[in-house]
C-alpha positions in Angstrom: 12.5 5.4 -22.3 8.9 5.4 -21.9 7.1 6.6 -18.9 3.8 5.8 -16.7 1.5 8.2 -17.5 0.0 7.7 -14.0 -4.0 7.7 -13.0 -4.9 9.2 -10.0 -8.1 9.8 -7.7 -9.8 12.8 -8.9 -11.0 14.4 -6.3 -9.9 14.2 -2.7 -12.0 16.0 0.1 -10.0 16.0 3.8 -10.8 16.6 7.4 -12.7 15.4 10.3 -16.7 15.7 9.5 -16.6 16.1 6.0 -18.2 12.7 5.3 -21.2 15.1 6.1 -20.2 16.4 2.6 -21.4 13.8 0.9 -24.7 14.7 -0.7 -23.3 17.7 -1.9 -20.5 15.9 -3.8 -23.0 13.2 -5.0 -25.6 15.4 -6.4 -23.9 16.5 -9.7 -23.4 12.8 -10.4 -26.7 11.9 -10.2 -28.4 10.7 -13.2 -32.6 10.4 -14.0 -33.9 7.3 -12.4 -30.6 5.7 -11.8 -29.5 5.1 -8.6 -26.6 5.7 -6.3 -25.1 2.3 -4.8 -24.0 2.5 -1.2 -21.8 -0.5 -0.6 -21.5 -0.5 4.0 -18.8 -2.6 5.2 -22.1 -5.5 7.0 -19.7 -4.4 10.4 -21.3 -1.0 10.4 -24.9 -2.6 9.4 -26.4 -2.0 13.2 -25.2 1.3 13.2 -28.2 3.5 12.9 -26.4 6.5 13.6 -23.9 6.1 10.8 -26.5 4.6 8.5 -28.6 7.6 9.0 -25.9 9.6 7.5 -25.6 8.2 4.4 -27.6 10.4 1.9 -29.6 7.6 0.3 -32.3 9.6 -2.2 -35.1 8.8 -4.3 -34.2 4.6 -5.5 -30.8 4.6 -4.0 -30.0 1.6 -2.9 -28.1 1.1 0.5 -26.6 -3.0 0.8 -25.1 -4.0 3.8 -21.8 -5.7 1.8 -20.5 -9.4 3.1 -16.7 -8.4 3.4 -16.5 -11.7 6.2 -13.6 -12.5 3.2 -12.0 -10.1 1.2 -14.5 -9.6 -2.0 -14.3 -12.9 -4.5 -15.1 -12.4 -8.2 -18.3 -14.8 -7.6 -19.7 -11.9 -5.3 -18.9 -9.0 -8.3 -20.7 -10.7 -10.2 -23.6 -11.7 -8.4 -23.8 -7.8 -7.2 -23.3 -6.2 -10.7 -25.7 -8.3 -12.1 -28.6 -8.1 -9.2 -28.0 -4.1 -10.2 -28.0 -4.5 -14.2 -31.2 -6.9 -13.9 -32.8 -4.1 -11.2 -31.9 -1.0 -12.8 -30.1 -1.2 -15.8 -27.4 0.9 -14.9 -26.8 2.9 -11.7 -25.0 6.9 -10.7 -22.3 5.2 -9.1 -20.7 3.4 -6.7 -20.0 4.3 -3.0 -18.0 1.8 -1.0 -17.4 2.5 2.8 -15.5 0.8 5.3 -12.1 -1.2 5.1 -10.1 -2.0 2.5 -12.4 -5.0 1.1 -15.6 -2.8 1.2 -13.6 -0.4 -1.3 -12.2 -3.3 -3.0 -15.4 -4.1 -3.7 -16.9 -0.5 -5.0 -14.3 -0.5 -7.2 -14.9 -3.9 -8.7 -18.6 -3.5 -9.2 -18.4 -0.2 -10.5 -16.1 -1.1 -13.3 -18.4 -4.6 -14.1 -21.7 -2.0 -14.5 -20.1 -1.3 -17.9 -17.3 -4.1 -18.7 -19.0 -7.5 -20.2 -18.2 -10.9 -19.1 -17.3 -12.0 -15.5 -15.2 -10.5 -13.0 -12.3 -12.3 -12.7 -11.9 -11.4 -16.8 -10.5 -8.7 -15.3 -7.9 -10.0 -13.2 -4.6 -9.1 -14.1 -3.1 -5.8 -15.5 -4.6 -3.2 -17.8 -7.5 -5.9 -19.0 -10.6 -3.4 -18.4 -11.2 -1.6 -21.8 -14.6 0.4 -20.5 -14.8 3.3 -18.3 -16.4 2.3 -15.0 -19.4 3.8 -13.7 -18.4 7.1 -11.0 -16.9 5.5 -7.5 -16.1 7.2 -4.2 -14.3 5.4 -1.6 -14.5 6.1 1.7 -12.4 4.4 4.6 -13.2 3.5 7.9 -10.3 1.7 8.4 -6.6 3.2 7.3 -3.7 1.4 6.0 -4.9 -0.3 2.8 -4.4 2.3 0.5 -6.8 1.0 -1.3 -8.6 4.7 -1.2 -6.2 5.7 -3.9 -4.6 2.4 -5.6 -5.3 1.4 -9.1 -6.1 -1.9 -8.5 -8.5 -4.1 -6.2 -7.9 -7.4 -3.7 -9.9 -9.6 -5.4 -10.2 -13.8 -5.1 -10.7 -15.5 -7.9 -11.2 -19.2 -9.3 -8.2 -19.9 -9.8 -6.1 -17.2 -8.5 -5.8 -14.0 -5.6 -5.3 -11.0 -8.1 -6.8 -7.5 -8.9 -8.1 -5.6 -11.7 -5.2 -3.7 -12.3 -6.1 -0.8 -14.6 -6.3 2.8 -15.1 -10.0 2.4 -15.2 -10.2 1.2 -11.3 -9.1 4.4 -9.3 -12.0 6.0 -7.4 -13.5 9.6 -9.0 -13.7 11.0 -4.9 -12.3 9.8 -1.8 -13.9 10.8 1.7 -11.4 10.8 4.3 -12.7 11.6 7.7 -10.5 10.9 10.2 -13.5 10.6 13.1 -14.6 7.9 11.0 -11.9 5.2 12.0 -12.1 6.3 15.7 -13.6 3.2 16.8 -11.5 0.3 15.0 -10.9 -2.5 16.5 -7.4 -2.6 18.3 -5.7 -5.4 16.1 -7.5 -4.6 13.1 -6.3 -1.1 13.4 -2.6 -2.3 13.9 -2.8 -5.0 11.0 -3.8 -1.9 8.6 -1.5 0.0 10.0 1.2 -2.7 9.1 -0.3 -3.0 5.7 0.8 0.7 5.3 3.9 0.1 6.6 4.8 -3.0 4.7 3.8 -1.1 1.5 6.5 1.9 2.4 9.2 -0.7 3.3 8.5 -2.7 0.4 8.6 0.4 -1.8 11.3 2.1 -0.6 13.9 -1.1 -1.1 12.5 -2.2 -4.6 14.5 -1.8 -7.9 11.2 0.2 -9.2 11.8 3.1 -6.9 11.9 6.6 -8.1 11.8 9.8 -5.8 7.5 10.3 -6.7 7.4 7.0 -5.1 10.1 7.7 -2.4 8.8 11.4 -1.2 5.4 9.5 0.2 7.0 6.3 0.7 9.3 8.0 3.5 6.4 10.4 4.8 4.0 7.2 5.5 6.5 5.1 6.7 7.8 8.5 9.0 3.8 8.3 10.1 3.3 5.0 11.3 6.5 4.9 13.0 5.1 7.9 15.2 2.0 6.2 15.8 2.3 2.9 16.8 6.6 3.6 18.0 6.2 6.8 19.7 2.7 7.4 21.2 1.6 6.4 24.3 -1.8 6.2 23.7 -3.9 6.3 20.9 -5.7 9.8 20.3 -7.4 11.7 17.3 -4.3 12.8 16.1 -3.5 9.5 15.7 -6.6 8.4 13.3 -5.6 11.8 11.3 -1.7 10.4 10.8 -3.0 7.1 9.8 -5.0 8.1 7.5 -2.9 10.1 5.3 -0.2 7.6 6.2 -2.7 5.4 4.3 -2.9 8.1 1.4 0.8 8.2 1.2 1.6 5.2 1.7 -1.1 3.4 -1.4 0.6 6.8 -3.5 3.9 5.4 -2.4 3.0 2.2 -4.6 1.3 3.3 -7.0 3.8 4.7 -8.8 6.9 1.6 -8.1 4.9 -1.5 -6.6 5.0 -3.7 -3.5 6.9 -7.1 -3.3 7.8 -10.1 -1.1 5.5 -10.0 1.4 2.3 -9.0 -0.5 3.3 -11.7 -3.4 3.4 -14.8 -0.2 0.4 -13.2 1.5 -1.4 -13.3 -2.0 -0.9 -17.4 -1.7 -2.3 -17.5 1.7 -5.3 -15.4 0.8 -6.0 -17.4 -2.1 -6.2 -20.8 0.2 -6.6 -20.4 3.7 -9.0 -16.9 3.4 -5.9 -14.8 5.2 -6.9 -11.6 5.5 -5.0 -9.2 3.5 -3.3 -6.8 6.6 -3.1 -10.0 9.3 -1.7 -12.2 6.1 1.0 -9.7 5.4 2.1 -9.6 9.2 2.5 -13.3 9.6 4.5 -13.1 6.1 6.8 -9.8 7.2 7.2 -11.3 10.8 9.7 -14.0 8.9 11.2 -12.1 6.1 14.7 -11.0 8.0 16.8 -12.0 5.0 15.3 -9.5 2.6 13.6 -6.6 4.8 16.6 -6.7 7.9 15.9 -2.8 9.6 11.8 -3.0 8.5 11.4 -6.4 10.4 13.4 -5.0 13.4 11.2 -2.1 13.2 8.1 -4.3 12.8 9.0 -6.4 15.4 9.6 -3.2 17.8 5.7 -1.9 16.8 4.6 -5.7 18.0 6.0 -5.6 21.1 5.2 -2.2 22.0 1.5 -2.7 21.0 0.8 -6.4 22.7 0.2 -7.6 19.3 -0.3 -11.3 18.5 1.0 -12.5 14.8 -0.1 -15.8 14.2 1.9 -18.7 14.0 1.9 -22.1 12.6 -0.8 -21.3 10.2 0.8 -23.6 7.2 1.4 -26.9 9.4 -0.2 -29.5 7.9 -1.0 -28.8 4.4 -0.2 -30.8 1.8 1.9 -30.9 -1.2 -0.7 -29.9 -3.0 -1.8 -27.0 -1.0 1.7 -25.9 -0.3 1.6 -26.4 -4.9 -1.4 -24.1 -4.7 -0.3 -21.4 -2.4 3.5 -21.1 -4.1 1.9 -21.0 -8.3 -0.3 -18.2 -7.1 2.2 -16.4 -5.5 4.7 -17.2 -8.7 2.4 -15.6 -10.9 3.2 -12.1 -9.3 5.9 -11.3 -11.6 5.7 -7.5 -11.4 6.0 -7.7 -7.3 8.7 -10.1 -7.4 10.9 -7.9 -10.1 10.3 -4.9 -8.1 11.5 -6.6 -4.9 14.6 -9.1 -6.4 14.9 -7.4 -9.7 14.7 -9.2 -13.6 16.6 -12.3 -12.4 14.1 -12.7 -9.5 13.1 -16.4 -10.9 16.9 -17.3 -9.9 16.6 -15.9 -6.6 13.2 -17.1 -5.3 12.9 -20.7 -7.3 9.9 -22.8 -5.5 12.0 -24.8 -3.4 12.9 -21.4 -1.5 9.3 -20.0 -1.1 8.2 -23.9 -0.2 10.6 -23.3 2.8 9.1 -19.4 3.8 5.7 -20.8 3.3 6.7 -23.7 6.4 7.8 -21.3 8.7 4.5 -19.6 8.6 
């Protein structure tokens, strides 16, 4: 038997204020006349105060990143090119905010020295050059997308990732004070993201205790955050966010499975956000996920928490086509979650029918 020979994030600096840090840890990545990328999530780009943090030297460049959708391969490319064309080549990349502003990092970084077009890349273990350095640092926990080997990324035909051991970040930031002021239901559909990932983990065929000793300690976090605290406090950011560590760990090493492959179909046509697009997918998945639905369903109700409904009625047989190949063509998720004979288990007339209750 052969064995992953797993990639991990480098380095990994923790606690509240060290995104203060951050020149320091830059500096001995810093190459002559070649700048460091700062990649904001455009939600932080009237925040002076944050801004002003950011340790933009000499020709750094600091660009207020469009993550309105989660990132598309058109905007890789139109990014890593602007930079080639302006610079030649650059330090590194520096994504901060939610998942889609890492997402992004990640993606440009690795198309700095990979030729071609991003979504080339989409797939698993296509990207043959080492990517530029990265550092990823959230704002928003729940993603995992701080520690995952692969990327959210939409492209012409399809909603997949670059899937490589070329796509973890060199450094992650985590600063807890840093997701202090999330948005209530953005915070709990990240959250849920985390969550989904552990349940999804934990009940797969790929599960092995590296994957099950975070899986349980994430899914052990965000049950005490959004199931048994009153109200939210800083202890809370600092749980989600290494819930988020462990959770994306959790994956890493197994993968995720039903819900992520149907939320992948919505992305890909309707522009579902990845964390709301998994709840409105996990919200009707009873038959497969019975005690993390209940669970889910508790967190809901004890948050005031809206899942959308309804969201599919009216498409047509084509879109419903659309939605249900891209989702088919997630075969690694679906053998995790229903094991090699999944294609007998989940044929399309059976995800036609979970895509209409949606």
């Amino acid at each position: 038997m052969k064995f992953r020979n797993f990639k991990m994030v480098d380095y990994v600096v923790y606690g509240r204020g060290c995104f203060d840090q951050l020149d320091e840890i830059l500096a001995p990545q810093r190459k002559a006349d070649a700048p460091m990328v700062y990649l904001l999530d455009h939600h932080f780009e009237n925040d002076e105060a944050l801004k002003a943090r950011i340790p933009v030297r000499g020709n750094d460049i600091l660009i207020n990143a469009d993550v309105t959708h989660e990132p598309k391969t058109t905007y890789i490319d139109e990014l890593s090119e602007m930079l080639k064309e302006k610079f030649g080549t650059v330090s590194g990349v520096i994504g901060i905010g939610g998942g889609s502003a890492m997402d992004l990092a990640k993606a440009v970084a690795i198309m700095m020295t990979n030729p071609g077009k991003a979504h080339d890349y989409q797939g698993w273990d296509l990207v043959k050059n080492p990517a530029v350095y990265k550092a990823g640092i959230p704002t928003l926990s729940g993603t995992g997308a701080e520690v995952s080997r692969t990327t959210v990324l939409t492209g012409p035909t399809r909603k997949l990732g670059m899937n490589s051991d070329f796509t973890p970040f060199n450094q992650i930031v985590l600063d807890p004070a840093l997701i202090k002021n999330a948005p209530k239901n953005q915070r709990f559909y990240t959250g849920m993201d985390c969550f989904i990932h552990c349940i999804e983990s934990l009940k797969g065929t790929f599960i092995n205790e590296f994957s099950r000793s975070y899986g349980e300690k994430a899914q052990d976090l965000c049950e005490e955050v959004y199931l048994h605290k009153d109200e939210w406090d800083e202890e809370s950011d600092e749980k989600l966010m290494m819930a988020s560590f462990a959770g994306g760990m959790s994956i890493a090493y197994s993968q995720v499975g039903i819900a992520h492959t149907i939320s992948y179909g919505l992305g890909y046509l309707l522009g579902t956000k990845h964390g709301i697009g998994n709840c409105i997918v996990f919200n009707h998945l009873h038959e497969y996920y019975p005690e993390g639905v209940e669970t889910f369903h508790k967190m809901v109700a004890k948050n005031d928490i809206h899942i959308p409904e309804g969201i599919t009625r009216g498409l047509t047989e084509e879109q419903f086509d659309t939605m249900i190949n891209v989702s088919l063509g997630m075969v690694p998720l679906w053998e995790n979650a229903l094991g090699k004979d999944w294609q007998k288990i989940m044929t399309r007339e059976k995800l036609r029918a979970i895509y209409e209750k949606l």
